[in-house]
Structure formats: C-alpha cells, structure tokens
C-alpha positions as CSV (number, residue, x, y, z in Angstrom):
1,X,3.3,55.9,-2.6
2,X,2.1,57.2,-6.0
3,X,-1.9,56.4,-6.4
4,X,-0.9,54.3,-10.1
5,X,1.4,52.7,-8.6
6,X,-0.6,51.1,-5.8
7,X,-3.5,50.4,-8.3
8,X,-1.4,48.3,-10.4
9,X,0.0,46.6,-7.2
10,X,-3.4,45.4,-5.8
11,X,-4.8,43.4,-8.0
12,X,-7.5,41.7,-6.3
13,X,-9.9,42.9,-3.4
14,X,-11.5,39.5,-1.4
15,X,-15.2,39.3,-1.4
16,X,-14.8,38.9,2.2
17,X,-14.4,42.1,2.7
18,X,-11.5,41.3,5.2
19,X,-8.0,41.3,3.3
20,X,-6.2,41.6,-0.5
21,X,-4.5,39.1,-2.1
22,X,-1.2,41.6,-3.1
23,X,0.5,40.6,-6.2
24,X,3.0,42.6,-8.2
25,X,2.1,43.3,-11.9
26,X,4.1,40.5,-13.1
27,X,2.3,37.7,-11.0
28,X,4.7,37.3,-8.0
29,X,3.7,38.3,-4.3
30,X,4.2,41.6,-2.7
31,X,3.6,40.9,0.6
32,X,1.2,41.2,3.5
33,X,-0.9,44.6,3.5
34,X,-1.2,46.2,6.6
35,X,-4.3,48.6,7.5
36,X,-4.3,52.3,8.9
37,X,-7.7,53.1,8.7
38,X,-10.8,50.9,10.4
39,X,-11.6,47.5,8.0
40,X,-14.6,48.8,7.4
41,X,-13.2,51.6,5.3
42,X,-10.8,49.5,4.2
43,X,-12.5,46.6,2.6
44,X,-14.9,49.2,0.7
45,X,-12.0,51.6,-1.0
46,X,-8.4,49.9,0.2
47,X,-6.8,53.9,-0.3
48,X,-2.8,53.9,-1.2
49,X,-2.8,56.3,1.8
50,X,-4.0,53.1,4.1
51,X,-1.8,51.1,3.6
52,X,2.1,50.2,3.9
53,X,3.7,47.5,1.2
54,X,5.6,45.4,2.8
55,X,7.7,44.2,0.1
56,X,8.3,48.1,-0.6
57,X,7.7,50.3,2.2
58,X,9.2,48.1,5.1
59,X,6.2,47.1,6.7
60,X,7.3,43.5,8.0
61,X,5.8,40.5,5.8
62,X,4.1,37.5,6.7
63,X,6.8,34.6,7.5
64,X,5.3,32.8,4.4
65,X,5.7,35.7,2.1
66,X,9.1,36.1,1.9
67,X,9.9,39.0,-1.5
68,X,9.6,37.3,-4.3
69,X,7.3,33.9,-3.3
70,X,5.3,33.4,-5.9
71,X,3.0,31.7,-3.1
72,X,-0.7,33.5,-2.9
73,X,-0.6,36.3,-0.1
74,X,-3.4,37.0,2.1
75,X,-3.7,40.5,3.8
76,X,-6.1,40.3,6.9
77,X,-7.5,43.6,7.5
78,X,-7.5,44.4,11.5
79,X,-11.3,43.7,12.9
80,X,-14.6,42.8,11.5
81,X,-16.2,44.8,8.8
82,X,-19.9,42.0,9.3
83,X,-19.8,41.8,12.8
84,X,-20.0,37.8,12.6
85,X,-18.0,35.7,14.8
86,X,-14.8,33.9,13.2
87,X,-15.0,30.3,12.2
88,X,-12.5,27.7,12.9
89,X,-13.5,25.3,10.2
90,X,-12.1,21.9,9.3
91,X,-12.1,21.0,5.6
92,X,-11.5,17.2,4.0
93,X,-11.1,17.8,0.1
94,X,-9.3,21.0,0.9
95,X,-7.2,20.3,-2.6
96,X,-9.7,19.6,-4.7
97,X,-11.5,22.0,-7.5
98,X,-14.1,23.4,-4.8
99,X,-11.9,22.3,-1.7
100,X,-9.0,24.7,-2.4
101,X,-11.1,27.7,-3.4
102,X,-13.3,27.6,-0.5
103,X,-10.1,27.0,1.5
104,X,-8.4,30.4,0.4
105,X,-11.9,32.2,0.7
106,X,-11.8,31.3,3.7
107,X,-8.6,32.4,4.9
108,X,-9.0,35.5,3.5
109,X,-12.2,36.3,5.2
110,X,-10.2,35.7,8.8
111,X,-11.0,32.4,9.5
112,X,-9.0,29.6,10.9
113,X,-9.1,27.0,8.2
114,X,-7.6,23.4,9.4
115,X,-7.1,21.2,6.5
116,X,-7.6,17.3,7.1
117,X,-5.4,15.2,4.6
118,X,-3.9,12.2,3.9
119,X,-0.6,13.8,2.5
120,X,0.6,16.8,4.6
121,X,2.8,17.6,2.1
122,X,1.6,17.5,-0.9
123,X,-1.6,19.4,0.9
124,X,0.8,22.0,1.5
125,X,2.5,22.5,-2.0
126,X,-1.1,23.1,-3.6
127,X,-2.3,25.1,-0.1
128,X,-0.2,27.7,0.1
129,X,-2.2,29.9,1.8
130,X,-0.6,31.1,5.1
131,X,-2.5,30.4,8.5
132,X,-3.5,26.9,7.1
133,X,-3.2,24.1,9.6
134,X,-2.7,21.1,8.5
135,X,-3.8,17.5,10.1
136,X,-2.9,14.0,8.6
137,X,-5.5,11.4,9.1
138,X,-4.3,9.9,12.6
139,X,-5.3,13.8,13.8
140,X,-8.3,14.5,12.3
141,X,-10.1,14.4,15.7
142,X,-7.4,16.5,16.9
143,X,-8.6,19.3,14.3
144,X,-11.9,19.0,14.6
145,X,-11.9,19.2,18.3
146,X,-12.8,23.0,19.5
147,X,-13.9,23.7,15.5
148,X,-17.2,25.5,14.5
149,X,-18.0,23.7,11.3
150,X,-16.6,21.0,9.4
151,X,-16.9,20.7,5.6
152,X,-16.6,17.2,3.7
153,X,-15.6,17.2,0.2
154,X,-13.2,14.5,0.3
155,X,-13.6,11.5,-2.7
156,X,-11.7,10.2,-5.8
157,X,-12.7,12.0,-9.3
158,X,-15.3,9.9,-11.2
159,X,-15.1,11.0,-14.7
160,X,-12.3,8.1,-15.7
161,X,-12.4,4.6,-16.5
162,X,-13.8,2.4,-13.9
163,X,-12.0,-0.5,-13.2
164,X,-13.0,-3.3,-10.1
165,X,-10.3,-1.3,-8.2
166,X,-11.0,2.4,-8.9
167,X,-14.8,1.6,-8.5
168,X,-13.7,0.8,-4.7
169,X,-12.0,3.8,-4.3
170,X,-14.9,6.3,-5.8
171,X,-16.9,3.9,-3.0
172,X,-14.3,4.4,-0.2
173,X,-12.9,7.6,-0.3
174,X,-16.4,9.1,-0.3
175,X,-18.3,6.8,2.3
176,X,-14.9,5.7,4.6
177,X,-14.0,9.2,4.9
178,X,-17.2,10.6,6.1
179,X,-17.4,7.9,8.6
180,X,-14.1,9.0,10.1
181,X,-15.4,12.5,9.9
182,X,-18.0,11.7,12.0
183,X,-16.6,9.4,14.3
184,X,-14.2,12.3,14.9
185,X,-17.0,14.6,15.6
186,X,-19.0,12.6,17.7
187,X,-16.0,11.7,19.9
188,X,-15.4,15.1,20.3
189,X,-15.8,16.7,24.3
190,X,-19.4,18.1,24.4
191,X,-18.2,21.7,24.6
192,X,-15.8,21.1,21.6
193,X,-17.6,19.2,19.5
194,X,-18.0,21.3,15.7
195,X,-21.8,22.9,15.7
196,X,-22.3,22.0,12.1
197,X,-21.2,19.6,9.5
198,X,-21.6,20.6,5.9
199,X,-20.9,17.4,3.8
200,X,-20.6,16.8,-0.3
201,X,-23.2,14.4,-2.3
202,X,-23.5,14.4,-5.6
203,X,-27.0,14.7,-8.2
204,X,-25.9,11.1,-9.1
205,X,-28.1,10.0,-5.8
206,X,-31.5,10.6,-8.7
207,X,-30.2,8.4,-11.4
208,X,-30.8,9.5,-14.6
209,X,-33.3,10.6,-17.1
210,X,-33.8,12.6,-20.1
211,X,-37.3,13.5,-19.3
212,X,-37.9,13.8,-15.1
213,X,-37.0,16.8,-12.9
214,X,-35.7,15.9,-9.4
215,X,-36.2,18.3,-6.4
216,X,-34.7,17.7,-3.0
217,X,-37.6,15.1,-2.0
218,X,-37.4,12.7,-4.9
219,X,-36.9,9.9,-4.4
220,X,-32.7,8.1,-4.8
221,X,-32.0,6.2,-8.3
222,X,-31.0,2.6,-8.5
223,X,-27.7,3.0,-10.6
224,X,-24.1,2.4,-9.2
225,X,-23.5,6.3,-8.5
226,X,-27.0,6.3,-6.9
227,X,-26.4,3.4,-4.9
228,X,-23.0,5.1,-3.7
229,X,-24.9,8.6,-3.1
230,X,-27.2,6.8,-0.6
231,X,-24.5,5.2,1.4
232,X,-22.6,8.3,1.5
233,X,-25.2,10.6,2.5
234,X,-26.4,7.8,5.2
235,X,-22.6,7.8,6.7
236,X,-22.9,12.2,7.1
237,X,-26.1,11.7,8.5
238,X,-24.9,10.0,11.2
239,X,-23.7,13.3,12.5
240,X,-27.4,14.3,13.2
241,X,-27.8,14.6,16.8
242,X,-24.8,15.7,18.0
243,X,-24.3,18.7,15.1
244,X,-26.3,20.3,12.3
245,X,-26.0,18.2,9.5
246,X,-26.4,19.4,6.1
247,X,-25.4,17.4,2.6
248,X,-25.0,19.0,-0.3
249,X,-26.4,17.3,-3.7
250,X,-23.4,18.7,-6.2
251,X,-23.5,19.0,-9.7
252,X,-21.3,20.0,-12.5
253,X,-18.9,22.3,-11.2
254,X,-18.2,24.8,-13.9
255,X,-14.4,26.2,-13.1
256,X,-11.6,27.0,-15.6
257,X,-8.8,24.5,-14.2
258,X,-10.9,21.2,-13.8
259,X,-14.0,19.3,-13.8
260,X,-16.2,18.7,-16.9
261,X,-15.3,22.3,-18.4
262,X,-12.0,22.4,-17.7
263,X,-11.7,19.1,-20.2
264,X,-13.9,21.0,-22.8
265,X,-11.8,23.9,-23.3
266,X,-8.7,22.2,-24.7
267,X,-10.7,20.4,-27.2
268,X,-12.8,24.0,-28.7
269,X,-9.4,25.8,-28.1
270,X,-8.4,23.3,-31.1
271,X,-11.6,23.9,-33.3
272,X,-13.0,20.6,-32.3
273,X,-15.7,20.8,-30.1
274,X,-19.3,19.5,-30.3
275,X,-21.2,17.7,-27.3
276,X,-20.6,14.4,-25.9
277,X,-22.6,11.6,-26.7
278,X,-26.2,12.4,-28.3
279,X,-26.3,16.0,-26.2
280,X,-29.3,15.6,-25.2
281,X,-28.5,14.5,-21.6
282,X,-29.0,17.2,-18.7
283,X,-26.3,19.1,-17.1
284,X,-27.3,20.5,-13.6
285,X,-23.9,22.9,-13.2
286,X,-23.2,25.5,-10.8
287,X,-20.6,28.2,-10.6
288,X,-17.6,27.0,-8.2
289,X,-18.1,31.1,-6.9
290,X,-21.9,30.0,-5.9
291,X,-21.1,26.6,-4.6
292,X,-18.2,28.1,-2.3
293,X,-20.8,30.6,-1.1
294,X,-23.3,27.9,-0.3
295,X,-20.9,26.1,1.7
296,X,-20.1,29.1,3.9
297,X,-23.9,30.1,4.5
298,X,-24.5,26.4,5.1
299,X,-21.9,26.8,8.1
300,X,-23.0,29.9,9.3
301,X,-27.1,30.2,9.1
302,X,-28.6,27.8,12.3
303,X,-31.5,27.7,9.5
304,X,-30.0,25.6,6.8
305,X,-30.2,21.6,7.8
306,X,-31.1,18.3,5.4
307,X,-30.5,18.5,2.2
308,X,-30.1,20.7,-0.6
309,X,-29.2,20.6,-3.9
310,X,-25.9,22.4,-5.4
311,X,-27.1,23.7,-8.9
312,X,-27.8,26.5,-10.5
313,X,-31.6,27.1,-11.2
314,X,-31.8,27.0,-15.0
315,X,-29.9,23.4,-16.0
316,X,-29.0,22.9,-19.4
317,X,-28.8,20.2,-21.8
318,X,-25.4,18.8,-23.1
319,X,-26.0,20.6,-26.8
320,X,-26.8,23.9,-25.0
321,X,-23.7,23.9,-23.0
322,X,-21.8,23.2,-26.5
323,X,-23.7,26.3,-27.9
324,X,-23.3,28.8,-25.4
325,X,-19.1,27.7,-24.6
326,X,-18.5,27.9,-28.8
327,X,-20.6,31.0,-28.9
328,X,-18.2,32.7,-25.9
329,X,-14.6,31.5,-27.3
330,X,-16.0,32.2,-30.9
331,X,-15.3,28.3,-31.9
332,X,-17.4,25.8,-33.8
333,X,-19.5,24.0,-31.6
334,X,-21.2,21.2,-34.0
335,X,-18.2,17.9,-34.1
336,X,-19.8,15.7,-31.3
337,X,-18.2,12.9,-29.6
338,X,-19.8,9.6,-30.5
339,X,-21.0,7.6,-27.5
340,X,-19.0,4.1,-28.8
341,X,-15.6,6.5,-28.4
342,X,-16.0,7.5,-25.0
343,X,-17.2,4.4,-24.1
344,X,-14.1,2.7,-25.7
345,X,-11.9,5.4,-23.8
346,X,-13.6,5.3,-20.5
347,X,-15.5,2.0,-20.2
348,X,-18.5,2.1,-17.7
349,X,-17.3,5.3,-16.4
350,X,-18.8,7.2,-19.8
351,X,-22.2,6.8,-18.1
352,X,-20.9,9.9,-16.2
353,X,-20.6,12.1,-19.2
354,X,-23.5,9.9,-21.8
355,X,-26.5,10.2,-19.4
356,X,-27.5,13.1,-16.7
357,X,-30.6,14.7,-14.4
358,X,-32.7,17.9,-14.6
359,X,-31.8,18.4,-11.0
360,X,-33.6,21.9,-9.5
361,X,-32.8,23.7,-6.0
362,X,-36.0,24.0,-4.8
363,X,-35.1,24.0,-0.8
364,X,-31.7,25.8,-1.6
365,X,-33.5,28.9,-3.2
366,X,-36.5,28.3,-0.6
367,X,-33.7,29.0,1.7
368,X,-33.1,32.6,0.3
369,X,-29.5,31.6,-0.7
370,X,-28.6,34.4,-4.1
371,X,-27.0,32.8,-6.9
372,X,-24.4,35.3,-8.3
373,X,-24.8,33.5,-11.5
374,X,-27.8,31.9,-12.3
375,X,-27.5,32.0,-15.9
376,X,-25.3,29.5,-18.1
377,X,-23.4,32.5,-20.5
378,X,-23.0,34.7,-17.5
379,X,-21.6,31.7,-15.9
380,X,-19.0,30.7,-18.8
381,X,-18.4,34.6,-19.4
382,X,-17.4,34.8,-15.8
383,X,-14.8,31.8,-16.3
384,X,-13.5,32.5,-19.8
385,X,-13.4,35.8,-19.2
C-alpha cells in the first residue's frame, strides 16, 4: 500500500506500545492491524510495509469490527515490547469519565479487562472495545476470581442537587459497592484471589479550606463528603491482608467530555464564562491521561500501598482556572457565577463547586510516579487542543 495512504489511515498509535486504534479518515473503523515484523519494531515506527488492513487488504478483521463499525478498533501487536507480564484486571466504574479510558488503555496495551456492572448492556453500548468481558453484579466474584488487580471507581456523580434520596445514593454506590468488591475478593480461592486492589476516594476526605494544604497524612474533615470519604476508604481497606490495597484520593478530573471542565466549556464557548462562586476556592485537578497512568502503576509496582493523593502538583484556585481556560479558547473570562445562583440551582450540592482544598501529592511523587502534565495550561492545551 502507498506510504500516504497508510499515514492517513492510522491515526492514532497507543501509548502502550502494543496495538493502533485504526480509523479511516472520515472517523469510521478500518479494522484490526495485523503485525509482520516483531512488536518491538512495531510499536516504535508501525511501517505500511508491516502491516495488512484488514478492511483493505483482506487480512481477516476482528468479529467486532465488522467494515464500516464505527465502534473503536484495537490492533494487538503479537508479543511484548516491556517484557511485563499481562494483567487480567477487573474494573467497577468501567463507564465512567476515568473508568472507560483506563478501560480502553487497557485493552490496547494486551490486557484482559473484565468489566463489573450493574447494566450489561448498557456497559456494552458505551464499552465497545472488543475483548471486554463483562460481569453483572450477581458475578462479580466470578470475575474477580483468577484476576491480578482490581480497580474501584464505581459511585454516583456529585456535582447535582442533593436531595434526601440522591445523598443515599452518593453514600451507597461508593461505600456498598466497595464492600461487595471486597467481599468478592476476600472470598476468592487463595491461589485466585486478585494481588492488588486499586480503589477511588476522593480530596473531599480533608474538608475544605481556603488557607490549609493537605498532604496524604492530614488528618479527614468533618463535612458530609468527608464523612462519606472515611467510610469509603474504611470499606477498601478492608481488603488489606489478603491483597495490596491502595486508595486513591481524586480530584478534579480535567477531560473534555465531563466532570467540572467538561461543564465549563459550553458556557466560555458562548462568551460567558467567569469563575464560580467568589473563585477563590482551590481546585486540586489532574489530567484524566495522569490519573489513568497512576492507576496502572498502582496495579503493577509491589511498591505502591496506602494512600495517595490523585492531583497534579501545582493546584490552582477557581479564578486561575477561569484565566488560563479563557486565555486558551481566546474568550472572556471575567462574568462569575454568583454563589446564591448555584446555590438556588443545586441546593446543598453547590458546596461541591463554592468551597475546595489545596490538596498536594506528597507520597504519590515520593513514589517516583511522572506527571505528563504537571502544569494547568499544558493541561487545558492538551484537552482543547
């Protein structure tokens, strides 16, 4: 095949260094690519001359990607380009904003990614990754039976009105669902059982405060989000013992297609964005990219266990966040959003998005993990790019 033509075919080469995603210029799949030469040539410089399009060429295609799916494809290249061992990892959450990216990342790496749900179906319309296996709830032992790691990420979004019955649910699906994660665990055979359990928590556990900085050792707040931080993280800790246990303090996930930024950009898209409340409240945010990567070093290094938190070293306040996204899209940046409004719109839930923590990663960078984005505007040009 001609050497343009190829290049406009594949679009995207996985991080993993073990397979494409193959798309055809107008967006829809092209199949599975096959290798010629070793992976290890392959992930570095994928050659036209290495490889056969299916969709094309005749080289037979994945049984998900039949020609024209406009499902995501991934290629696996044959063997190992890191020498590490393959994962079989079981993932609650696997839909969510983090969830679904570290699902695919994982599936294109080579690893077996098992995907615990309450919805098969519906987990399958927004995974459409092929190799996925998916589990409802009345088989979640049975998928994390014989796993390597399992990763909890599983609970109801927070940044919406709190009513008596929602509040039960932001309580429930975080603290109910880690029990039965660990319950399945812990019933597991001995030579079974999942060797590590990498579980979500949130910077909520320090409260808040304009003025404080909280590392991994200070000490929980006493607010509602606080109080459900602590009962979550005690429920993955029961884990300890029987696997490595490690919980990971979260903060503002900065991604284009949800979480806090993916509600700002609809608003300074229109000319009208400013920061929320007085904007002097701390963000602790982290790049979904970094947070992925934490998750699969917390699986894989024996070294990390306890907790860490999930941000990026340099937090920001709410006004500086305002700045730097304006600056980037080249919109105004200076209409705030007055605390009585989003307290009229989301009720008690606007303490979310009103008040904040200067949270630092002190053990995570202690731990030697990289941040590929450490900085706020490299961050945002990354997303908006």
């Amino acid at each position: 095949p001609a050497h343009g033509k190829m290049q406009k075919l594949v679009k995207t080469t996985c991080q993993a260094r073990q397979g494409v995603f193959v798309t055809r210029p107008d967006g829809t799949s092209a199949g599975r690519v096959s290798t010629r030469l070793p992976s290890s040539y392959a992930a570095l410089n994928l050659a036209p001359s290495a490889v056969t399009m299916g969709a094309f060429s005749g080289a037979s295609l994945a049984p998900s990607s039949a020609q024209g799916s406009r499902s995501p494809i991934v290629c696996q290249a044959q063997g190992s380009t890191s020498g590490q061992e393959k994962m079989t990892v079981a993932i609650t959450g696997a839909t969510g904003l983090v969830g679904s990216k570290l699902a695919s990342r994982l599936a294109a790496q080579g690893h077996k990614v098992r995907v615990l749900t309450r919805d098969v179906n519906a987990a399958k319309s927004k995974l459409p990754y092929p190799g996925l296996e998916f589990f409802p709830q009345s088989k979640w032992a049975d998928a994390v039976k014989g796993a390597t790691g399992v990763v909890n990420l599983a609970g109801e979004p927070i940044a919406t009105r709190w009513t008596p019955e929602h509040k039960a649910q932001i309580k429930a699906s975080r603290v109910r669902t880690t029990q039965a994660v660990v319950d399945a665990i812990r019933s597991a055979p001995e030579g079974q059982r999942p060797k590590v359990l990498v579980s979500a928590s949130a910077v909520g556990f320090y409260g808040n405060s304009q003025t404080a900085s909280f590392v991994e050792d200070s000490p929980a707040g006493s607010d509602y989000l606080a109080e459900i931080c602590k009962e979550w993280e005690a429920a993955a800790k029961g884990a300890e013992g029987v696997a490595r246990t490690v919980v990971l303090r979260i903060g503002i996930v900065l991604a284009p297609e949800g979480g806090a930024l993916g509600k700002m950009l609809p608003v300074f898209q229109i000319f009208a964005g400013g920061p929320l409340g007085s904007g002097r409240q701390w963000m602790s945010w982290i790049h979904r990219d970094d947070l992925v990567q934490l998750v699969i070093e917390a699986l894989r290094n024996p070294a990390y266990a306890g907790v860490y938190n999930a941000t990026a070293p340099k937090p920001v306040r709410m006004s500086e966040l305002c700045s730097a996204l304006g600056g980037i899209m080249g919109r105004p940046s200076w209409l705030p959003v007055p605390d009585f409004a989003l307290q009229t719109l989301l009720g008690e839930g606007a303490t979310v998005v009103l008040e904040g923590q200067r949270v630092l990663p002190q053990r995570t960078q202690a731990a030697g993990f990289s941040y590929k984005y450490s900085e706020l505007g490299d961050a945002l040009k990354n997303i908006l790019r």
